[in-house]
C-alpha positions as CSV (number, residue, x, y, z in Angstrom):
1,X,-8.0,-9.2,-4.8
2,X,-4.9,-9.5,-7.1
3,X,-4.6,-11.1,-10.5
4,X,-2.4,-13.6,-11.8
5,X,-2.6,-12.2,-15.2
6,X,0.0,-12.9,-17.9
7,X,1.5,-10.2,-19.7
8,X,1.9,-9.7,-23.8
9,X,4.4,-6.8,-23.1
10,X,7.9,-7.0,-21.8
11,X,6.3,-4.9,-18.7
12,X,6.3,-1.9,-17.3
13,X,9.6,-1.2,-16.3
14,X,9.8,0.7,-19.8
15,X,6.5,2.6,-18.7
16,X,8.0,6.1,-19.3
17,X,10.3,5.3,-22.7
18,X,6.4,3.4,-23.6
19,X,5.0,6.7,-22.6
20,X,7.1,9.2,-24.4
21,X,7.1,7.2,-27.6
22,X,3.5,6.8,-27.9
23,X,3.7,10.4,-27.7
24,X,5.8,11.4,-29.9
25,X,4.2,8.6,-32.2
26,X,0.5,9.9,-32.1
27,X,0.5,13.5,-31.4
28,X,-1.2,15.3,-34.2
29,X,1.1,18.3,-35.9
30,X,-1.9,20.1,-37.4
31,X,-2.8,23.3,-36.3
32,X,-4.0,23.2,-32.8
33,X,-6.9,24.7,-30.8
34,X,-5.6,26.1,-27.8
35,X,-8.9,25.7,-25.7
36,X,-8.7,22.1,-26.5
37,X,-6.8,19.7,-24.0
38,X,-4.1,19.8,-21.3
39,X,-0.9,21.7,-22.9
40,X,1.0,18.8,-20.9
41,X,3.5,16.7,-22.9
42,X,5.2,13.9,-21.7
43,X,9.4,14.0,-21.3
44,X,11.4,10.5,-21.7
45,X,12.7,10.5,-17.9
46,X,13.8,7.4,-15.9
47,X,10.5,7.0,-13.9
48,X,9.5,3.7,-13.9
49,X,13.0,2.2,-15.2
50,X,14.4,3.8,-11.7
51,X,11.6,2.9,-9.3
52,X,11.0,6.9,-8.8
53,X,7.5,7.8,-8.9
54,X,5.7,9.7,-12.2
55,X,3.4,12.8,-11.8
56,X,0.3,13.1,-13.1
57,X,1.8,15.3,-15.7
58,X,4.7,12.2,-16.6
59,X,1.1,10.2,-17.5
60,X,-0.2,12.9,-19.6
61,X,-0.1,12.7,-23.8
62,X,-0.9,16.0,-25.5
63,X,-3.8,15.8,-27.7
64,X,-4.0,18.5,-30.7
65,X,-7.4,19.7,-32.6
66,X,-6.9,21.3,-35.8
67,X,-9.2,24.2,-36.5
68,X,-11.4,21.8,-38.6
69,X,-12.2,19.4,-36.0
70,X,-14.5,22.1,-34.8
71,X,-17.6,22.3,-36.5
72,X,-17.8,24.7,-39.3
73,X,-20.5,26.4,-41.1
74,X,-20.9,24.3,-44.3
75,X,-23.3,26.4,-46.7
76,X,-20.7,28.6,-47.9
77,X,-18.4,26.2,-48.6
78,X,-20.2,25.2,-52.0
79,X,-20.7,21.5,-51.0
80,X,-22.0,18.9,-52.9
81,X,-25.7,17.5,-52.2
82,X,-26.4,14.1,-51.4
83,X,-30.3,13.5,-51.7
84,X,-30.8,9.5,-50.6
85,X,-34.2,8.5,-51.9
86,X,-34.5,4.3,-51.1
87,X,-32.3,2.7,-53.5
88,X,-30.3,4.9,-55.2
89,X,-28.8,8.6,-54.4
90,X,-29.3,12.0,-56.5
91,X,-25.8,14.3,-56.8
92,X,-25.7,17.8,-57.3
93,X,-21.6,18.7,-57.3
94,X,-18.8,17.1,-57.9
95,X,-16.8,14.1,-56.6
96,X,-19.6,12.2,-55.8
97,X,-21.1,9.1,-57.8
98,X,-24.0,7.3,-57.1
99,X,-24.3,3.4,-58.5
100,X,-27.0,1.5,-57.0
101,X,-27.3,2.0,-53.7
102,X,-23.4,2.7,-53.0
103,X,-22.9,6.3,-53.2
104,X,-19.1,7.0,-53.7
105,X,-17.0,9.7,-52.6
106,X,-13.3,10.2,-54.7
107,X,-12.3,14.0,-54.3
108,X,-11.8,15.9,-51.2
109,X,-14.7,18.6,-50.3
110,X,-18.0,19.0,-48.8
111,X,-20.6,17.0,-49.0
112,X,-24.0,17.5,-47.5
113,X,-26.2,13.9,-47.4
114,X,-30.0,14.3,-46.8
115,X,-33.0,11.6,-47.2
116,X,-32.8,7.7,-46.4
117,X,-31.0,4.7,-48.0
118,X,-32.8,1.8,-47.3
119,X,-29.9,-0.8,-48.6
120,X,-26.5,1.0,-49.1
121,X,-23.4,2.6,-48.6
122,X,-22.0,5.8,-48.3
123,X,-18.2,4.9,-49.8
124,X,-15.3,7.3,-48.9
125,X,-12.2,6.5,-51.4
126,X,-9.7,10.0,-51.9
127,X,-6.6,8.7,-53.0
128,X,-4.6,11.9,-52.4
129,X,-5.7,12.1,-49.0
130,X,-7.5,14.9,-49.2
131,X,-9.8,15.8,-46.1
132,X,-13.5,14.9,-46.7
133,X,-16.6,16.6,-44.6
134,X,-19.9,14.4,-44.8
135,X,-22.5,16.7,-43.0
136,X,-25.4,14.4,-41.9
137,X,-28.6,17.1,-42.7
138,X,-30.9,14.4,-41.7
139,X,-29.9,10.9,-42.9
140,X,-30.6,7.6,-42.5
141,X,-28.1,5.3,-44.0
142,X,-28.9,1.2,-43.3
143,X,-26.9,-1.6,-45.1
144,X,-27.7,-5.3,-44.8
145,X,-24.3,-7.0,-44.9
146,X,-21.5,-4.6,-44.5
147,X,-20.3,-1.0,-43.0
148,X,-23.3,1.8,-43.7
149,X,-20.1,4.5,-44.5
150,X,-17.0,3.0,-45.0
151,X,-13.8,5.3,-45.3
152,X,-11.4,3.3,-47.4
153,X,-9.1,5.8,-47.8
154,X,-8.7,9.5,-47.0
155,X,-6.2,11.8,-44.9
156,X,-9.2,12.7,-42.3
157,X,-13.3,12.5,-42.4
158,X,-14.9,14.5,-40.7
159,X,-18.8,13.8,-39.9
160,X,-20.7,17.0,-39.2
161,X,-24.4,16.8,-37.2
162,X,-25.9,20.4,-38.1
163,X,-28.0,21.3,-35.0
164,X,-31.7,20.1,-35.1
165,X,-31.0,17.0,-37.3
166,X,-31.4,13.7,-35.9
167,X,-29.4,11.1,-38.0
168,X,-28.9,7.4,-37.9
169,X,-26.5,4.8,-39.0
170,X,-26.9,1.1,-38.7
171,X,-25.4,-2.2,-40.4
172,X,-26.6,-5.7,-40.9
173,X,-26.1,-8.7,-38.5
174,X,-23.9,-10.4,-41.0
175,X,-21.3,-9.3,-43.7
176,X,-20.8,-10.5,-46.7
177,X,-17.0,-9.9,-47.2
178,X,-15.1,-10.9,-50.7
179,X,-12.9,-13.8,-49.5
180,X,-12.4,-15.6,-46.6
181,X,-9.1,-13.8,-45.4
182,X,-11.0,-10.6,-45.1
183,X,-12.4,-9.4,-42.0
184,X,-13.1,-5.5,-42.0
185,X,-15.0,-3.2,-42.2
186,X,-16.5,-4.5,-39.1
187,X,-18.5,-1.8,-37.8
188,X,-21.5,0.7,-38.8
189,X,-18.8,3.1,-39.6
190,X,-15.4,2.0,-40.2
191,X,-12.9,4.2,-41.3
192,X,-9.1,3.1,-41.9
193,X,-7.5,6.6,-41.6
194,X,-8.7,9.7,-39.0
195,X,-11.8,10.5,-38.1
196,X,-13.7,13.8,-36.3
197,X,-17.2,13.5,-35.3
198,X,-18.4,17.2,-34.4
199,X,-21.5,19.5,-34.3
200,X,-24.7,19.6,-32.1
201,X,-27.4,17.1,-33.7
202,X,-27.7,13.8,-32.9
203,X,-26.3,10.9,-34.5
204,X,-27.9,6.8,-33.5
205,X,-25.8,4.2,-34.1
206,X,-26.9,0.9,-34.2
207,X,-23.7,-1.8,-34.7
208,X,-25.2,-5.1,-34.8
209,X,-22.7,-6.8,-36.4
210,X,-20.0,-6.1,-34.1
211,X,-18.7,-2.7,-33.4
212,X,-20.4,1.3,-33.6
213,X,-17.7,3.2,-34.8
214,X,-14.2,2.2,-35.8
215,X,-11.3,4.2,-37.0
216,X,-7.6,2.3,-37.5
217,X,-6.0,5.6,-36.5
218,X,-7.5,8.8,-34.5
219,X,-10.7,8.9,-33.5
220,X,-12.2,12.3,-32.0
221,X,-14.9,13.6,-30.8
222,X,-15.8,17.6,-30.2
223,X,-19.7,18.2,-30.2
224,X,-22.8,16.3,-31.0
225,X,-25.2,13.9,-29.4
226,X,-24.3,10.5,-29.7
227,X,-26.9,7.4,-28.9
228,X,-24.5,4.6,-30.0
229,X,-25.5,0.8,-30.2
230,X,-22.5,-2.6,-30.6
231,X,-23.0,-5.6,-30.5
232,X,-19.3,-5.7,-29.4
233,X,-17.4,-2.1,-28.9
234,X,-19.2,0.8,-29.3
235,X,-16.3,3.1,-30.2
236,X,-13.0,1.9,-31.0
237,X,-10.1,4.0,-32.3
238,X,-6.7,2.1,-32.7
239,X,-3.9,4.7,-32.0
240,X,-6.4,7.2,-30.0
241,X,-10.0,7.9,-28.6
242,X,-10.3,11.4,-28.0
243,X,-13.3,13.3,-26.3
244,X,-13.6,17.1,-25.6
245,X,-17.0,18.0,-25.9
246,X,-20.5,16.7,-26.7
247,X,-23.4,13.9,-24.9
248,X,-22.8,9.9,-25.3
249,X,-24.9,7.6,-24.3
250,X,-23.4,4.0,-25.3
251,X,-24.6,0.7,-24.9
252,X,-22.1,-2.0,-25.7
253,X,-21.9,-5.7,-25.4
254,X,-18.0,-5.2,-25.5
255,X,-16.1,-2.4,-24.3
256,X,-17.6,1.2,-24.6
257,X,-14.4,3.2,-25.0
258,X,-11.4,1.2,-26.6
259,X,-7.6,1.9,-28.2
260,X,-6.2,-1.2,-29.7
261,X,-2.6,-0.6,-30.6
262,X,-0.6,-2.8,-28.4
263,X,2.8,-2.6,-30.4
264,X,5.0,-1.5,-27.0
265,X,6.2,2.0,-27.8
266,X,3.1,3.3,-29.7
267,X,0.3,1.7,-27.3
268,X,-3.2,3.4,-28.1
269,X,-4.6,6.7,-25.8
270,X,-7.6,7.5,-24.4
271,X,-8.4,11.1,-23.7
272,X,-11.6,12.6,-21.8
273,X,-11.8,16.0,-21.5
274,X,-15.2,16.5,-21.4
275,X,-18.7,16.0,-22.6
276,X,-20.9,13.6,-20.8
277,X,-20.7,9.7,-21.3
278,X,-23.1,7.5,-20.2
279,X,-21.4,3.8,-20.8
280,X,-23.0,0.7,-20.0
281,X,-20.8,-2.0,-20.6
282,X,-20.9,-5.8,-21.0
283,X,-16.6,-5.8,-20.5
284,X,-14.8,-2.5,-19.7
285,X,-16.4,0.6,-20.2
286,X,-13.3,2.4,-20.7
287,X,-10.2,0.0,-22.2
288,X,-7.1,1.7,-23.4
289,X,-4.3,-0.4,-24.9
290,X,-2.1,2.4,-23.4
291,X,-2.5,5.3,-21.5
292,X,-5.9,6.9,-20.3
293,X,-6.0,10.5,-19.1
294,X,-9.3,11.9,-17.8
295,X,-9.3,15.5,-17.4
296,X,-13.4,16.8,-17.4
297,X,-16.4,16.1,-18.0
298,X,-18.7,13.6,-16.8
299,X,-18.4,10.0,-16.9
300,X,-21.0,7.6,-15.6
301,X,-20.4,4.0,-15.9
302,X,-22.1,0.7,-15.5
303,X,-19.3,-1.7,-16.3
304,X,-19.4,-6.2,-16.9
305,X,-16.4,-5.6,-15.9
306,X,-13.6,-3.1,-15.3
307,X,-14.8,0.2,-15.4
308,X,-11.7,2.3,-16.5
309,X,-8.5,-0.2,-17.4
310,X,-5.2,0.8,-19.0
311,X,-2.4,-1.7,-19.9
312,X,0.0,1.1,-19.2
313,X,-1.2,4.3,-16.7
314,X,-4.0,6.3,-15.8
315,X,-4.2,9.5,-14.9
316,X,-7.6,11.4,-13.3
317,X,-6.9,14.9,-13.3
318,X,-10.5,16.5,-13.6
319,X,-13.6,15.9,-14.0
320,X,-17.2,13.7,-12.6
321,X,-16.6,9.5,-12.7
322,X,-19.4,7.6,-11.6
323,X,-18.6,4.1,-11.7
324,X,-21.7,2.6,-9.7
325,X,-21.1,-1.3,-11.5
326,X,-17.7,-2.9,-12.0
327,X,-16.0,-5.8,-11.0
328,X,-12.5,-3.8,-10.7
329,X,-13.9,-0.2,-11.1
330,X,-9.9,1.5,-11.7
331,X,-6.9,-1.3,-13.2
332,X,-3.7,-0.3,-14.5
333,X,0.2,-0.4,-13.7
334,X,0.0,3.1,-12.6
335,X,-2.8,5.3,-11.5
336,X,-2.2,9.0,-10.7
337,X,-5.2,11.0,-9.2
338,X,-4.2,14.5,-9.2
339,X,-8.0,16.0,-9.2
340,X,-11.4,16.0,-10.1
341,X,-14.4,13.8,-8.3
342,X,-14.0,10.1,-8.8
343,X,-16.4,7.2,-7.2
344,X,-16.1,3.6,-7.2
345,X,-19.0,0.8,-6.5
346,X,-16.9,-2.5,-7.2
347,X,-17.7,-6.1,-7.0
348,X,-13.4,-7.0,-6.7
349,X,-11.1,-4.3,-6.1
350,X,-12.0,-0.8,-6.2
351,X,-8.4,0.6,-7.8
352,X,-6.1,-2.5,-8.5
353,X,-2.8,-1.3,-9.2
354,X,-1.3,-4.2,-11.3
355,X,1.2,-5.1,-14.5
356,X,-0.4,-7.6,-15.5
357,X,2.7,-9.9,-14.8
358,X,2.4,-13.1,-13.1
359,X,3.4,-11.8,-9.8
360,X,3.7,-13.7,-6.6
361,X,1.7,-13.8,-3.6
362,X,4.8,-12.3,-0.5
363,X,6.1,-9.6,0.5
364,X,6.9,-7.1,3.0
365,X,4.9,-6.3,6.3
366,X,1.2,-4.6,5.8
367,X,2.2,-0.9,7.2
368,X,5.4,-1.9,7.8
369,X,8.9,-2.2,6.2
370,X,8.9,-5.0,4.1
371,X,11.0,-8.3,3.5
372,X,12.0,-9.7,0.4
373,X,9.5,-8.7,-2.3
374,X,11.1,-10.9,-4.9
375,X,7.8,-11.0,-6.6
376,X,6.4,-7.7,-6.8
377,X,6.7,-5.1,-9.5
378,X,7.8,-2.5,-8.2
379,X,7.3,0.3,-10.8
380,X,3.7,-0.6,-9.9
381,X,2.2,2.7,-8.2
382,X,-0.5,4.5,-6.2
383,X,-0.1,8.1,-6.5
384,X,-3.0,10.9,-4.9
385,X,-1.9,14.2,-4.8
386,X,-5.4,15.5,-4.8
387,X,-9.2,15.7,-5.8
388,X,-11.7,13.2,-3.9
389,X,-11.7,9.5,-4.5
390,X,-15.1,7.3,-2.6
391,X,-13.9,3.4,-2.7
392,X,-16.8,0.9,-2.0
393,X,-15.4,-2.6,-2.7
394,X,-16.4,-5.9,-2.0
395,X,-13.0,-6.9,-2.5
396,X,-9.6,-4.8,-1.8
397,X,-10.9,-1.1,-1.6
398,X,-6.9,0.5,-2.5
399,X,-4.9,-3.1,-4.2
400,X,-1.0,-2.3,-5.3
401,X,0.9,-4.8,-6.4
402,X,3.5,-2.3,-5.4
403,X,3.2,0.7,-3.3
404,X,1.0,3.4,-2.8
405,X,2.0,7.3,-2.2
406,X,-1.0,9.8,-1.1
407,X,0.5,13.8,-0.7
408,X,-3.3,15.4,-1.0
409,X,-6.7,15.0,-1.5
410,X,-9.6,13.2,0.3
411,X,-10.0,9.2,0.3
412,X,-13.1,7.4,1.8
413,X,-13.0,3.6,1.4
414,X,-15.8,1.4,2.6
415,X,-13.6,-1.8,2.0
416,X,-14.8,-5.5,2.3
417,X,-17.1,-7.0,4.7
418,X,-15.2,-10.3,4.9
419,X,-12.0,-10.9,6.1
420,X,-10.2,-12.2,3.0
421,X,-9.6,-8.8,1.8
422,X,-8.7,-5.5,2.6
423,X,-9.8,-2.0,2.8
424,X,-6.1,-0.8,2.1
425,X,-3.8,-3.8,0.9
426,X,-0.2,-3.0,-0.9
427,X,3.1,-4.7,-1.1
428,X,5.0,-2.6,-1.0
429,X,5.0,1.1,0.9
430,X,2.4,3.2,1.4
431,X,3.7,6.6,2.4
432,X,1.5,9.2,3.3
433,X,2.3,12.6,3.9
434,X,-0.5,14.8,3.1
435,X,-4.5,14.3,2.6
436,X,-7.2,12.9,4.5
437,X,-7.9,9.3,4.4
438,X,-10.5,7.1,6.1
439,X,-10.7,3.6,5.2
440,X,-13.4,1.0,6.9
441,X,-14.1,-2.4,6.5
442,X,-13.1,-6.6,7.7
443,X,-10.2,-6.9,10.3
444,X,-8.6,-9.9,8.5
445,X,-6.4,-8.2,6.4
446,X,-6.2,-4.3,7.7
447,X,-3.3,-2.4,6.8
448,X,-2.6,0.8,8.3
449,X,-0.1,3.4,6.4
450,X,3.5,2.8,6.3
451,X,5.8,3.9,9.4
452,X,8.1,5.5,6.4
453,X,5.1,8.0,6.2
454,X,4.9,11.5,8.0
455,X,1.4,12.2,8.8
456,X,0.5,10.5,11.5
457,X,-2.5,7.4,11.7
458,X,-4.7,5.4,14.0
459,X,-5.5,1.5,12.7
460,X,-8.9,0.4,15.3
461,X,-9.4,-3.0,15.3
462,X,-12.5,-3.6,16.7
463,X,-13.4,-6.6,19.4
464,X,-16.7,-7.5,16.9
465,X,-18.3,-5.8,13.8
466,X,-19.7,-2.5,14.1
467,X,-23.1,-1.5,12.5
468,X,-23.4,-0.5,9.4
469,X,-24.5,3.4,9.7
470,X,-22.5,3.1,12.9
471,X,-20.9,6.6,13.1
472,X,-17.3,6.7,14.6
473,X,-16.4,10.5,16.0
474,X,-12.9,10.8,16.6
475,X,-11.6,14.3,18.2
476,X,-8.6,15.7,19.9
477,X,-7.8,16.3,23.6
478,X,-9.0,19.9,23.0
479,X,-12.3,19.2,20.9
480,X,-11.5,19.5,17.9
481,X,-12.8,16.9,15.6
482,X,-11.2,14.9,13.7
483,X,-13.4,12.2,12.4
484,X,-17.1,12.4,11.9
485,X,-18.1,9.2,9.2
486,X,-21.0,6.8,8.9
487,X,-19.5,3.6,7.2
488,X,-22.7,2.7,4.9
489,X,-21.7,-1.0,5.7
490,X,-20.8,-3.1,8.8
491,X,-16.9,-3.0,9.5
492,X,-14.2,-4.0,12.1
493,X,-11.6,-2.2,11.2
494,X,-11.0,1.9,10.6
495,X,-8.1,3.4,9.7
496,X,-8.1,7.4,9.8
497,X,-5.1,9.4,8.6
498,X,-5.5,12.9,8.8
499,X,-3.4,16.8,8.3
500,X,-4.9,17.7,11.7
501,X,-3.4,14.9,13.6
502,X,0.0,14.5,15.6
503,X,2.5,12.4,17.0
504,X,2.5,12.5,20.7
505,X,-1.1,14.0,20.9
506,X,-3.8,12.7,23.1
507,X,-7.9,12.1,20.9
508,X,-10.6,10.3,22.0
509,X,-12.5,8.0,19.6
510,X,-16.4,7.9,20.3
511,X,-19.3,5.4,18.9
512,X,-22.6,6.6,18.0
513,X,-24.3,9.7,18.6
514,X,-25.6,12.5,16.0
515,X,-23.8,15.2,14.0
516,X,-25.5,18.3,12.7
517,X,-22.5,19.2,10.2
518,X,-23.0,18.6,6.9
519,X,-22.3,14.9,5.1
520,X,-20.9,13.7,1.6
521,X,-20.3,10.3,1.1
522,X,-20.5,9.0,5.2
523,X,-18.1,11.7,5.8
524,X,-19.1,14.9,8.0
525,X,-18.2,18.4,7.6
526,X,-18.4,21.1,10.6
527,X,-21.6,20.9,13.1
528,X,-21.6,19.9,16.6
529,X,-21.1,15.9,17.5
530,X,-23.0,14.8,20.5
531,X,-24.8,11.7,22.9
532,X,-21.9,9.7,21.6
533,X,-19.9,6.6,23.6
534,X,-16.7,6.4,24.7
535,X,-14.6,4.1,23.0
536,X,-11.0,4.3,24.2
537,X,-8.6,7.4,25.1
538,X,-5.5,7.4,23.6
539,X,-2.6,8.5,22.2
540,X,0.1,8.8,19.0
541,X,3.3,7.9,20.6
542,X,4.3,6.8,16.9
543,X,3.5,8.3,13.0
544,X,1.3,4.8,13.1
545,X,-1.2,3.9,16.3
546,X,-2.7,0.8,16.1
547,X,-5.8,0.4,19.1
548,X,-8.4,-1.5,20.8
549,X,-10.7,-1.3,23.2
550,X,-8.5,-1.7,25.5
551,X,-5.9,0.8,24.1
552,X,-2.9,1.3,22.1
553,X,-1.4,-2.5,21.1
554,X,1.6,-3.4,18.9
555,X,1.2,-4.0,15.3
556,X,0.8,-7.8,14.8
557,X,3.2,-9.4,13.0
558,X,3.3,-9.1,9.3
559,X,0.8,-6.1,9.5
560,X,2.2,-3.1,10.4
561,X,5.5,-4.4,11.4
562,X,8.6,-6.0,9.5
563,X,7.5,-8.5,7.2
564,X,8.8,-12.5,6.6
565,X,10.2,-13.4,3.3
566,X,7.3,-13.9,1.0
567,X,9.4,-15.4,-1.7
568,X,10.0,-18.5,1.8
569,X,6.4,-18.1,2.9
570,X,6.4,-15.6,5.2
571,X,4.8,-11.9,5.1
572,X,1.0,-11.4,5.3
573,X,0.0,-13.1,8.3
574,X,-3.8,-12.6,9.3
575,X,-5.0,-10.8,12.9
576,X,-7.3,-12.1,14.6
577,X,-9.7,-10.2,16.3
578,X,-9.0,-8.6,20.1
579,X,-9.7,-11.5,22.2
580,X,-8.4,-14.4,20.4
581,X,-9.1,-16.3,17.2
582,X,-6.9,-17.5,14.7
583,X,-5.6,-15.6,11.7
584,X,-7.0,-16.0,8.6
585,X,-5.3,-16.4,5.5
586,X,-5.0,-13.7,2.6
587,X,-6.4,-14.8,-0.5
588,X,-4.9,-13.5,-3.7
């Protein structure tokens, strides 16, 4: 189902000069660790401006480490001891200062905190920038009515978890802030410049005033065990969110994962490449204000709402995601999916391809050549070139508010049940020319593949719903199988697109029966199919076959076919099922 959003950006036609600049804006120059992150960086090309499709890699920012954002053996490093007893602090070293129950840090170094501080603050203030290491040996660090460590100022903290240490870090559920105009810090630990969280103990954060962890520039994250607590966002970082290893488990009232620079040229970045994230989410569990790449790891996600949204692109090229909750489980302008294993459970759209302009309902046939598209972005964009994407949607299982390209890869979408949405449902094209696709779900709106595609497809539109469980066997003229899928819900429509198929061939698609290959997802590998029905013989006299019962049939107007003018009311007309009925109407 699409939404009539309203932009705060000029759009997306700039994606790739938005892209590039962020870049170039946010990539770190220290010295890197080449086992870190994709070697990728992203060239200023005409992609979006031109209509021509990205690459995964066009989609991909560079991320850096520095040597120190790996953990480092602190002992020799003659730090300075932090021993928190209540109220107060004891300092052995220098650049440290304890008054009260603030303990404040104004030089550069090492400093190793032990011990509880019942009411306080551990205070980072080093005017020449210096890089300070805080080494959490067992601490526990609460504060009543502001940020438990606040980095003021600083060229980069870094918090180090020594292994077998359990720390935590929590804030009060007000602040007390100095005058009215001030509103930050705003989390259990704020920082205003970088900040590295590595290591392999464990850190708890509890945020209950409003976010976990905040830093107004870079935030990464290379080792460590993370239990994280927000009242609002559990980690935020405004230019970039970076993860390459370590274990998170976040609970957040707001959004798990979130950038927040939206000033169009340096938009903020998301980065996963790897680690394992556990997100439950009361809005998005993954929210980037730019770009979001995934690359490995594992990533499971119970999302309010979206479960991975972008303002500008995604891009999935590695990796586990498990979204099993969201309302629109994959949203942004342009999604590439180039690898790695991605599912989607989705109470709206499973991937909604949108700008987030106001665009309007029309447009060109469904599978067909379209008419006058007058209010669809067209820079919007589909892309699978690979990996395995499982789509179960109540709404739209594959939305573009554009067009859709699919070169590789396996797709399996268990659309909607009723018939105001679609399993597959773009404006624009959807060309596909390599992969394997199977798409089930309500007749109302089916949309086969576009006839500007190469690899051949068969739309079935069947005369009433089918079971779910039902399996569907489709094979060729010779035996070999095609199709072997269970749809786990009750459908009337199947669309099948596959390598092994081709024009002017001759297949048989079967009901029923048993398989002893092997299944993933509703979707059978190898074995012997058998004590199956008939269906219907047919066969692919075009690159797109739309069937019945009783055979091949015509597309129906609007899907599958030239569209109508939707900017004059024509386009998306609704099919009604073999045997009569009237059409229904497309909701938006």
């Amino acid at each position: 189902m699409k939404k009539l959003l309203i932009t705060k950006q000029a759009g997306v036609v700039l994606l790739c000069a938005v892209i590039a600049s962020a870049c170039s804006n946010q990539t770190d120059t220290s010295t890197s660790n080449t086992e870190a992150s994709p070697t990728v960086s992203v060239q200023p090309t005409a992609t979006a401006a031109s209509g021509v499709q990205a690459t995964s890699t066009d989609l991909i920012q560079k991320v850096e480490y520095a040597d120190d954002d790996k953990y480092m053996d602190w002992s020799a490093s003659n730090p300075t001891e932090i021993k928190l007893n209540g109220t107060t602090a004891t300092i052995n070293g220098s650049g440290a200062e304890a008054k009260e129950s603030t303990v404040s840090i104004t030089a550069a170094g090492t400093y190793v905190v032990s011990g509880k501080l019942d009411n306080g603050q551990i205070a980072v203030n080093v005017k020449d920038e210096g890089i300070v290491r805080l080494v959490l040996n067992g601490a526990e660090i609460y504060n009543s009515n502001t940020s438990a460590i606040f980095v003021e100022e600083a060229g980069k903290t870094i918090i180090s978890l020594p292994e077998g240490t359990t720390n935590l870090v929590s804030d009060g559920k007000t602040y007390v802030y100095p005058d009215a105009s001030t509103d930050e810090p705003n989390s259990a630990i704020f920082s205003k410049d970088d900040l590295t969280i590595n290591g392999t103990g464990k850190l708890v954060v509890q945020g209950n005033y409003n976010n976990g962890i905040t830093s107004k520039d870079k935030l990464k994250i290379t080792g460590g065990t993370l239990d994280i607590h927000a009242v609002d966002d559990a980690l935020m970082g405004r230019d970039l969110v970076a993860v390459q290893e370590g274990s998170m488990t976040i609970e957040a009232g707001g959004h798990g994962i979130k950038t927040s620079n939206d000033t169009e040229g340096s938009e903020g970045y998301i980065d996963i490449a790897g680690g394992s994230l556990n997100i439950n989410s009361g809005e998005d569990a993954l929210h980037s204000s730019g770009g979001l790449h995934v690359n490995g790891g594992e990533v499971l996600i119970n999302a309010g709402d979206d479960g991975i949204h972008a303002e500008v692109s995604i891009a999935i090229a590695g990796g586990t995601i498990d979204i099993a909750n969201s309302n629109e489980g994959i949203e942004a302008p342009m999604v590439v999916i180039s690898d790695g294993k991605t599912s989607v459970v989705s109470s709206d759209d499973g991937v909604n391809i949108s700008s987030g302009d106001a665009e309007t309902a029309g447009g060109g046939g469904l599978g067909g050549p379209g008419g006058n598209q007058s209010g669809t972005a067209s820079s919007n964009k589909l892309t699978i070139s690979g990996g395995n994407l499982t789509v179960d949607s109540k709404g739209d299982g594959l939305d573009s508010n554009g067009s859709i390209a699919m070169t590789g890869g396996t797709v399996i979408v268990n659309g909607p049940i009723e018939n105001g949405n679609g399993s597959l449902d773009y404006d624009g094209t959807f060309e596909m020319t390599g992969g394997f696709l199977v798409a089930a779900g309500s007749y109302g709106m089916a949309q086969a593949t576009s006839e500007q595609s190469t690899q051949p497809g068969v739309l079935m539109i069947y005369s009433k719903a089918q079971q779910a469980g039902a399996m569907v066997h489709l094979e060729d003229s010779d035996g070999n199988t095609v199709l072997t899928f269970t749809p786990p819900k009750s459908y009337q429509s199947l669309f099948v697109s596959s390598p092994t198929m081709k024009k002017d061939a001759s297949y048989t698609l079967s009901s029923g029966g048993t398989s002893t290959g092997s299944q993933v997802n509703g979707l059978y590998d190898g074995g012997e199919y058998q004590g199956g029905t008939k269906v219907v013989d047919f066969t692919t006299s075009s690159v797109i076959t739309w069937l019945s019962e009783s055979g091949v049939t015509a597309a129906r107007s609007g899907m599958g076919g030239p569209g109508g003018n939707r900017g004059q009311g024509g386009g998306r007309g609704g099919m009604p099922p073999a045997g009569g009925g009237e059409p229904l109407q497309r909701t938006q």
